[in-house]
N, C-alpha and C positions, 0 to 999 in steps of 0.2 A: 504494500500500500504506500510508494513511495510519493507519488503526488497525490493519495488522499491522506495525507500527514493529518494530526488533529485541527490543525490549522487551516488545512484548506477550506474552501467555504464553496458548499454547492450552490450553484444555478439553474433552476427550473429553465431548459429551453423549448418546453413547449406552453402556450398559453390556452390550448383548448382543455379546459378541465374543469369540471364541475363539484357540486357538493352535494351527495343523494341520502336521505335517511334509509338506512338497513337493520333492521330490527332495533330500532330508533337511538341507532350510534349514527352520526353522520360522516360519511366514509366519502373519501374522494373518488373520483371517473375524470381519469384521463383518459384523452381522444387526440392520434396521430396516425400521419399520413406518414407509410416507411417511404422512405425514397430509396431506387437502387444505386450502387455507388458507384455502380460504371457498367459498362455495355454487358459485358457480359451476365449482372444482375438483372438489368432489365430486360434482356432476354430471354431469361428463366421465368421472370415474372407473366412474362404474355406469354410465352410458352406453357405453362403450369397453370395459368388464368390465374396466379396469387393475389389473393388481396392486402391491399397494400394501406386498406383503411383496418386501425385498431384499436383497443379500447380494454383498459384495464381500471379495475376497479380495486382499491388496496382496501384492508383491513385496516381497522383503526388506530394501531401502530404505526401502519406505513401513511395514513392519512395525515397522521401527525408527522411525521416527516417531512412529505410531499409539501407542507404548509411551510419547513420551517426553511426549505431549499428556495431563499430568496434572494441569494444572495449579499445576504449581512449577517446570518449566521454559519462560526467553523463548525466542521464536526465536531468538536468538541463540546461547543454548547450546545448540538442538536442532542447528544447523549447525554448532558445535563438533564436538558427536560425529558428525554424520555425517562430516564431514572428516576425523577420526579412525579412523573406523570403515569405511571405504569409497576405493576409490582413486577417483583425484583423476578421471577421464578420466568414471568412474561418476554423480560427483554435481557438477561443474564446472559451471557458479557455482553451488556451492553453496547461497547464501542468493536466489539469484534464481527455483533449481530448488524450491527448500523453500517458499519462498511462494507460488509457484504451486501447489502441490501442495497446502499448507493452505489456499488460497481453493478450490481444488475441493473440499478437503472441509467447508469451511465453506459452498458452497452445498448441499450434501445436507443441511447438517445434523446434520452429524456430531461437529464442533465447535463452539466458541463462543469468541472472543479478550474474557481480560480486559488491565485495563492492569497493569502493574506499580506 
């Protein structure tokens, strides 16, 4: 996790995302459009008929995340509050559980880490 040091501070890059109530926690839904990264990705995409429209919906952990990647908090204070905010059994290691979580969502592309 060399450039998600604690310091680094995620950035939400996508803006389509909403706020849905789910058994009345209210859980985020992000919505993106994959783009392919070069010819021969979008070739497989019209060949395969992929859809490239997608839509995930986090659990009220990862919603409170998604919120806090605004680029003004590091990870480090996003593991504050989740520690705060969440029993311990829930999100234990917490900074080990959170960066994992933000490289999955830095592979979609959902975020982007700058440094502090």
């Amino acid at each position: 996790m060399s450039v998600h040091a604690p310091t680094a501070v995620p950035k939400r890059t996508v803006s389509e995302w909403t706020e849905i109530s789910v058994d009345g926690e209210l859980r985020v839904m992000i919505t993106w459009t994959k783009s392919p990264r070069n010819r021969l990705d979008r070739f497989l995409f019209t060949l395969f008929g992929t859809n490239r429209e997608h839509e995930l919906t986090l659990d009220a952990v990862g919603s409170t995340v998604w919120r806090q990647c605004d680029g003004t908090h590091t990870a480090s204070e996003i593991a504050s509050i989740l520690a705060g905010t969440y029993d311990a059994e829930r999100v234990e290691p917490v900074e080990e559980t959170l960066a994992y979580f933000l490289m999955q969502l830095e592979e979609r592309d959902l975020i982007r880490f700058d440094s502090e």
